[in-house]
C-alpha positions, 0 to 999 in steps of 0.5 A: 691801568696797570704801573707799566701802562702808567710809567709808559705814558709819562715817559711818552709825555717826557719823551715827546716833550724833549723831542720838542724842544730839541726842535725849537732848539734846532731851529735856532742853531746852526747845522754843521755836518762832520762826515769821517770814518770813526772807530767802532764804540761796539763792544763784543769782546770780554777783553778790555770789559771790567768785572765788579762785584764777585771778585772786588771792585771792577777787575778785568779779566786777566786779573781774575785767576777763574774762567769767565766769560763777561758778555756786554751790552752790546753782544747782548744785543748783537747775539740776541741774548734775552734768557740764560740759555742764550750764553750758550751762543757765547759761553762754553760748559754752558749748555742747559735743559730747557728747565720746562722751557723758562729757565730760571738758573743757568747751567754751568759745567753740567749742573745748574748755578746761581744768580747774582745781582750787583754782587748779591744772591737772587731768590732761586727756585727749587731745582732751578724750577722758579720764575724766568727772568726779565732781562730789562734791567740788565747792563751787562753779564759776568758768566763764572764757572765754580762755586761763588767766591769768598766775598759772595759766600755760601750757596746751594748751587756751584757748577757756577754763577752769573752776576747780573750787572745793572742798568745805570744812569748816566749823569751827562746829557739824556738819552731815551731809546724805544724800541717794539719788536714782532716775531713768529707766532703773535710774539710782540715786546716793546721798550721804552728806556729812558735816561736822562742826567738831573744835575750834570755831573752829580745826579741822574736818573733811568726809567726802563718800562718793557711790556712783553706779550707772546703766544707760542708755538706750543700748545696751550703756551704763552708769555706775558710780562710787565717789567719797570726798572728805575735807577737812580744814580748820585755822586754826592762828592768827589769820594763817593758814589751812590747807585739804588735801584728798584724793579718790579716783574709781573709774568705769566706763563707756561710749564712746558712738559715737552713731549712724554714718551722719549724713545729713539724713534721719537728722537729720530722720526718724530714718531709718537707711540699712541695708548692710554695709561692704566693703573693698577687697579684699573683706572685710566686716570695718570698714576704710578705703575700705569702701563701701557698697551700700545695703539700705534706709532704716529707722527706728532706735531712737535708743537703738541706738548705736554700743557694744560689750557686750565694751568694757572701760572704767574708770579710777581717780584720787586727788587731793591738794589743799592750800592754806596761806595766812598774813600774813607782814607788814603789807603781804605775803601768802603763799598756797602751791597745791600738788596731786598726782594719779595717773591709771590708765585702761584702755579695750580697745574691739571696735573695735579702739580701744585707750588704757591710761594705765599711770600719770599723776602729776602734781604741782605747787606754786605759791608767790604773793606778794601785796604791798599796798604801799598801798590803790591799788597791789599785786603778786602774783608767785611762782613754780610749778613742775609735774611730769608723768610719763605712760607710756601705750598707744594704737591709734587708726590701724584704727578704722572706723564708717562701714561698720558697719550698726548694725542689723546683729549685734554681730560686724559693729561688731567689727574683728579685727587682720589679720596684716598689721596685727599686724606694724605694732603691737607686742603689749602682752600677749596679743592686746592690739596697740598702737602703739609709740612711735616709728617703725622701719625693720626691713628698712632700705628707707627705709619706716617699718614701724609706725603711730604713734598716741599711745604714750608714756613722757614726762617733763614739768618746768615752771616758771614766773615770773610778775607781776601788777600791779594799779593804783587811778589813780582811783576809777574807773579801774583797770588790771592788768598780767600777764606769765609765763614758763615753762620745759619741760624735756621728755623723750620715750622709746617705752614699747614698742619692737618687739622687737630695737629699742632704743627710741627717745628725745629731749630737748626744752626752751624757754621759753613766755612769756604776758602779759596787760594789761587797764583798769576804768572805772566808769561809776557805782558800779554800772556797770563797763566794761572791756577786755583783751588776752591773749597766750600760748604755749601745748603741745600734748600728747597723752594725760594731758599727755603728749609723743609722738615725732614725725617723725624719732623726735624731738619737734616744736618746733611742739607747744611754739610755739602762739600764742593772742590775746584781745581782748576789752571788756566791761560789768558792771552790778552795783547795790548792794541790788538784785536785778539783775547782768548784764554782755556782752562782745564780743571776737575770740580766736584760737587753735588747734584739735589734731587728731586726727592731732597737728596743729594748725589755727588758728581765729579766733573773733569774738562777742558774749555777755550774761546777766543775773540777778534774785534776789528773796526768791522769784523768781529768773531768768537769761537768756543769749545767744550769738553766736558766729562761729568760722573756720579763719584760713588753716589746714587742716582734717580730717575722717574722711571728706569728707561721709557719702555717701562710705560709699555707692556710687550702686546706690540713688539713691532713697535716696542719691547715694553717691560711691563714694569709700568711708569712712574716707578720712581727708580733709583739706581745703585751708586756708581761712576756712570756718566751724568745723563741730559749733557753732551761732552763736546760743544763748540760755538762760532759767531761772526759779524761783518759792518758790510757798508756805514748802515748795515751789518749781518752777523751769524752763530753756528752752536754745535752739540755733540750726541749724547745719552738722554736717559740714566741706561743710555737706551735713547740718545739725543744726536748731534745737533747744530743750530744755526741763527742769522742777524742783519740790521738796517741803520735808516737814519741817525736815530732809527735802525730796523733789525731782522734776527732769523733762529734755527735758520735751517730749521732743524728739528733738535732736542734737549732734555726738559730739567737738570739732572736728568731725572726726567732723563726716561720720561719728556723730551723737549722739543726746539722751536722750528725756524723763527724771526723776530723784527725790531724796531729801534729809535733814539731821540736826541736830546 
C-alpha cells in the first residue's frame, strides 16, 4: 500500500469522524435559516490579490513596476488551470510548445522561464525537458515576465518566472473538500483535501492527497500520479509566523513525439506521407542522413504519435518548504525562505533516448531583512545561499525521427546500438549505453573517441548578496533600486569514466552580478504609469541544474557570462470600488536561447501586451492581447535538419520536392535577424462567466493565435488557430456542486510546436487533442 493510499484512508477515517459529530451536534442544535443576496467571495481578478515573495512581502500589483499576472484560487479552478500551458487562457506572451506534451517550464515571452516556490528556484529539467508538475500543492499563481528579481537572484531562464505560491492551513475552524473527476478517454483523478485548525488562533494543520490515473488519446500514452501535500502552519506570538510544508510526487508518464514529417499538407489535410528511412549505408534502422523514397500520402489519425509501448518514463521528488517571518523591532523585519528537493528520474526510451537523474538535491536558504526606516523610505537585503548536487545519465547523440514511417510497425520507430556506437557509449548496466561525461582519446591519435551528451556528476554552490531600495519622493512618484551579487563555486567530474580511464574533472568559480532600477508615477489615485530596466548575468546548465565538462575536459566560462536586458514601461489602472483592472506594457528584452548541443544564441524580443478584468457580483470577463516580435540579434541558429523535405529523395514530385540531403542532418544556420521560429506574433484570449441563477454558473474562453512559421526557412506555417472551451457547474446543495468542463468545443484540429526553441522546427509537430469533457464532482463537509 502506497503513502497516498495510506493518507487517503486516515483522512477518510477523520473525515467521516468529524462529519459524525457534526450530526450529533446538529441534533441538539437549533436551525436558523438566513436567506439574502450576498456579495461573491470569488475571486477572478489579479486586482486586489497580494503578491509575496519575488518582490518582497505581499505587494499588490500596482505597486510592482513588472508585468504581471497573479491567477487565484479561484480562476485556477473557474479556468481549468492544472498545467503551465493553461496560463495561456489568461496570460499574454504565454504561449508554449507542448514540451512533448508535459511541460515542465513555462514559456513566457517566447522562451522558456523559470519555477519558483514560495520565492525559492524549483529544479528544472534540461531545456525545460524535465518532469511535469502537479498542481495539488498550489494556492495561487504569480506569472512574471523578465529575468527573476534581485531578491530571487541568478538563474538559467529569464524570458520570465512563475512563483508558485502554497496551500496554507488555516488556524480557524476545519474544512475538508473532496473532489473525483472523470473525463474523456479513461481520465480519472480524485482529491481529498483537508484542512483543519489545532489551536484556534495559534496553530493549524492541511493534508491535501490527490491520485491522478489517465489513459490518453494518443497512442501508447498515460499519466499517472501520486501526490500528498502536508502543511503546517504556527503562529508562535504575536510577532511571528511559521509556515513549513512537505511534498512528496511520484508520476509516470509518456514523451510525446507528436507526428514526424511536419509538411503543410499534414498541417493543412492531416496528410502523412508514407516510406521508411534508409542510411547510408543501407540499414533501414532510423539514422543521420536517412532518406526517404516516398510511398504515398495518406490520412493519419492524429492520435498516432511518435511513442513507443516499451518506453520507460516516471520519476519521484519530495520538497520541503519553510517560511519564518518575525518583527525584530520597530523598524526590521526578518523573513527566512528555506527549501530543500530531492529528484529522481528515469527515462529509457526505444529510440534509444536515454536520461537518468541518479539523485537531484538541492537546498537553499534565504535570509531578508526588510528595514522601514520611516513611511517613505525602506530596505530589503540579505543573503541567499544555494546547493545543488546532480549526478545523471544521458544519451541523446543517435536519436533519429525524421526516417520513422509512423504508420509503419512499432519495431521501425526502434534504434538498436550498433556496435560501433556501443564503443563510443559507455554501459550504464545491462545493455542501458549512455555518454560519459567527458571525452578520451584511447588510442592516442588526437581524436576523441566518445559522444558527449549531458552525463554529469556536478556540485553547485551559490551565494548571493543583494539590496533593494524602495523610495516614496512624493505621493505620486516612487522609485526602486536592486542590485545582487552572486557567487558559483562549480565543480564538474564525469560520473562514468570508460573503463581504464580516470575520470576526468575540473573547478570552476566567478561571480555573476544583477541590478535592477525601476520609478512609479500616479497619474491619479487610479492610474499608475511605470518604467524599468533589468540587467543580469545569467548560467547555463544542463539537466536538474547540473554543470557538464566541455571542450577540453573543462567547464566553459561562457555557460557562466549570459547577459540579459529589460526595458520595459508600463500602465496600471486600478480604480478603487469598481469592478475594473487592466494594465499593458511595451518593452524590448534581449536574452539567450540554450541549444540543445550546449550552445547558446542570443534573441532579442520586442512587444506590446495588455489585459483587462471586470468583476461584478455575477458577471465576470478578461480580455488579453499580445504582440510579440522575437529575433536572433546576430546569432546563429540550429535545427535537427534544414526543412523537412530533406527526409525525401525526389522519386515522387507528385507528392514532394525531396532534396535528397537526407535527415537528421543536424543543421545550423548562419548568424542572422531571422524571426524566431514555433511562435506566433499575435494572440488574443477572451474569458467570460455568468452566475445565471444562486446554483448555476457557465463560463467560456475563447484563446486565439495567429499564423506563424513552424520551421527555421518558414517552408511550413502553423495557421491561425482559435480554441474554444466551456464550463458549467450545477451547485446541488450546500455542500456539493457538479461541474461539466467541455475543451476545444468546436473540435478543431490545432497544432503546436513539440519543444522551445524551434529545434524540432523541421521535424514533429504536436497535435491538440480533439473535443474532450471532464465532470467533477465536489463536496465540502462542514465541521
Amino acid at each position: 500500500m502506497s503513502i497516498l493510499q495510506h493518507s487517503l484512508i486516515i483522512s477518510a477515517s477523520l473525515l467521516m469522524a468529524n462529519n459524525v459529530v457534526a450530526q450529533e451536534q446538529d441534533n441538539s442544535v437549533e436551525r436558523i435559516v438566513v436567506t439574502g443576496s450576498a456579495q461573491s467571495a470569488v475571486i477572478m481578478s489579479p486586482k486586489n490579490t497580494l503578491v509575496d515573495g519575488p518582490f518582497g512581502n505581499n505587494k499588490v500589483v500596482t505597486d510592482i513596476a513588472r508585468s504581471l499576472t497573479s491567477i487565484s484560487s479561484d480562476m485556477l479552478e473557474q479556468l481549468s488551470i492544472d498545467d503551465l500551458q493553461d496560463v495561456l487562457t489568461l496570460v499574454p506572451n504565454t504561449y508554449a510548445a507542448s514540451g512533448f506534451g508535459n511541460p515542465s517550464l513555462p514559456t513566457i515571452r517566447g522562451q522558456l522561464g523559470e519555477v519558483f516556490q514560495q520565492g525559492l528556484r524549483r529544479q528544472g529539467g534540461n531545456n525545460g525537458f524535465g518532469i511535469p508538475l502537479s498542481f495539488n500543492s498550489i494556492g495561487q499563481i504569480d506569472v512574471v515576465k523578465g529575468a527573476p528579481s534581485v531578491l530571487l537572484g541568478t538563474s538559467q531562464r529569464n524570458g520570465g518566472f512563475v512563483n508558485l505560491n502554497n496551500k496554507v492551513a488555516t488556524l480557524t475552524g476545519t474544512d475538508i473538500k473532496f473532489q473525483a473527476s472523470a473525463g474523456s478517454w479513461e481520465h480519472y483523478r480524485a482529491q481529498l483535501d483537508l484542512n483543519t485548525e489545532i489551536e484556534k488562533g495559534k496553530s493549524g494543520i492541511r493534508i491535501s492527497a490527490e491520485y491522478i490515473d489517465n489513459d490518453s488519446y494518443y497512442d501508447f500514452s498515460g499519466y499517472h500520479s501520486e501526490d500528498l501535500y502536508v502543511a503546517y502552519r504556527l503562529l508562535p506570538d504575536d510577532k511571528s509566523s511559521w509556515d513549513i510544508s512537505f511534498e512528496y510526487y511520484d508520476v509516470d508518464f509518456t514523451d510525446n513525439a507528436g507526428i514526424n514529417r511536419p509538411t503543410q499538407n499534414l498541417i493543412d489535410h492531416g496528410l502523412y506521407i508514407t516510406g521508411q528511412g534508409v542510411q547510408p549505408n543501407g540499414s533501414l534502422v532510423p539514422g543521420a542522413f536517412a532518406v526517404v523514397s516516398p510511398t504515398s500520402e495518406v490520412p493519419i489519425p492524429r492520435s498516432t504519435v511518435l511513442t513507443d509501448p516499451d518506453n520507460i518514463n516516471n520519476a519521484q521528488t519530495y520538497l520541503v518548504h519553510s517560511t519564518y517571518q518575525r518583527q525584530l523591532s520597530g523598524v526590521h523585519n526578518l523573513t527566512n525562505r528555506s527549501y530543500f528537493q530531492y529528484l529522481a528520474r528515469e527515462e529509457i526510451a526505444q529510440n534509444s533516448f536515454v536520461e537518468i537523474i541518479d539523485g537531484a538535491k538541492t537546498a537553499q536558504n534565504r535570509v531578508e531583512i526588510n528595514s522601514i526606516w520611516n513611511p517613505k523610505q525602506q530596505t530589503t537585503w540579505g543573503v541567499d545561499i544555494r546547493y545543488n548536487d546532480v549526478v545523471g545519465y544521458s544519451q541523446f547523440t543517435t536519436e533519429a525521427d525524421l526516417p520513422i514511417d509512423l504508420l509503419g510497425s512499432i519495431e521501425q520507430r526502434r534504434i538498436p546500438l550498433t556496435d560501433d556506437q556501443k564503443k563510443r557509449l559507455v554501459e550504464l548496466r545491462p545493455d542501458v549505453y549512455v555518454s560519459p561525461g567527458a571525452n578520451y582519446d584511447l588510442d592516442g591519435d588526437g581524436i576523441n573517441d566518445f559522444s558527449l551528451s549531458d552525463t554529469t556528476d556536478s556540485t553547485t554552490w551559490q551565494t548571493g548578496l543583494f539590496v533593494d531600495q524602495e523610495s516614496d519622493w512624493s505621493e505620486r512618484f516612487s522609485t526602486n533600486l536592486g542590485a545582487r551579487a552572486d557567487y558559483y563555486d562549480v565543480s564538474a567530474r564525469d560520473a562514468l569514466a570508460p573503463q581504464g580511464q580516470i575520470a576526468a574533472q575540473d573547478n570552476f568559480n566567478t561571480w555573476l552580478y544583477s541590478g535592477s532600477a525601476s520609478a512609479r508615477f500616479k497619474l491619479s489615485s487610479e492610474l499608475v504609469t511605470y518604467g524599468t530596466y533589468t540587467y543580469s548575468e545569467a548560467t547555463s546548465n544542463s539537466m536538474a541544474g547540473g554543470t557538464v565538462l566541455g571542450a577540453g575536459n573543462k567547464i566553459n566560462p561562457l555557460n557562466f557570462a549570459i547577459e540579459n536586458e529589460l526595458s520595459e514601461i508600463g500602465i496600471k489602472y486600478a480604480p478603487a470600488n469598481t469592478p475594473w483592472y487592466a494594465d499593458a506594457s511595451i518593452f524590448e528584452q534581449t536574452r539567450s536561447l540554450r541549444n540543445r548541443n550546449g550552445s547558446n544564441s542570443g534573441i532579442v524580443a520586442k512587444g506590446l501586451e495588455a489585459q483587462i478584468f471586470y468583476q461584478e457580483q455575477d458577471v465576470w470577463a478578461s480580455l488579453g492581447y499580445s504582440y510579440l516580435d522575437a529575433r536572433y540579434d546576430g546569432s546563429a541558429s540550429f535545427q535537427d535538419s534544414q526543412q523537412v523535405a530533406d527526409t525525401f529523395d525526389n522519386s515522387r514530385p507528385d507528392i514532394i520536392q525531396g532534396t535528397g540531403i537526407g535527415a537528421p542532418n543536424f543543421a545550423g544556420f548562419a548568424a542572422s535577424d531571422q524571426p524566431v521560429q514555433g511562435i506566433p506574433q499575435q494572440t488574443v484570449s477572451v474569458n467570460l462567466g455568468w452566475q445565471i441563477m444562486d446554483n448555476w454558473d457557465v463560463s467560456t474562453s475563447a484563446i486565439y493565435s495567429k499564423s506563424y512559421p513552424l520551421d527555421y526557412l518558414a517552408t511550413v506555417l502553423i495557421r491561425d488557430q482559435v480554441t474554444f472551451n466551456l464550463n458549467t457547474r450545477l451547485v446541488l446543495s450546500e455542500q456539493s456542486s457538479l461541474r461539466l468542463e467541455v475543451r476545444n468545443l468546436t473540435d478543431e484540429k490545432n497544432w503546436r510546436p513539440l519543444f522551445e526553441g524551434g529545434y524540432f522546427g523541421s521535424t514533429l509537430v504536436f497535435p491538440e487533442l480533439p473535443r474532450n469533457v471532464q465532470l467533477t464532482y465536489t463536496h465540502s463537509f462542514g465541521v
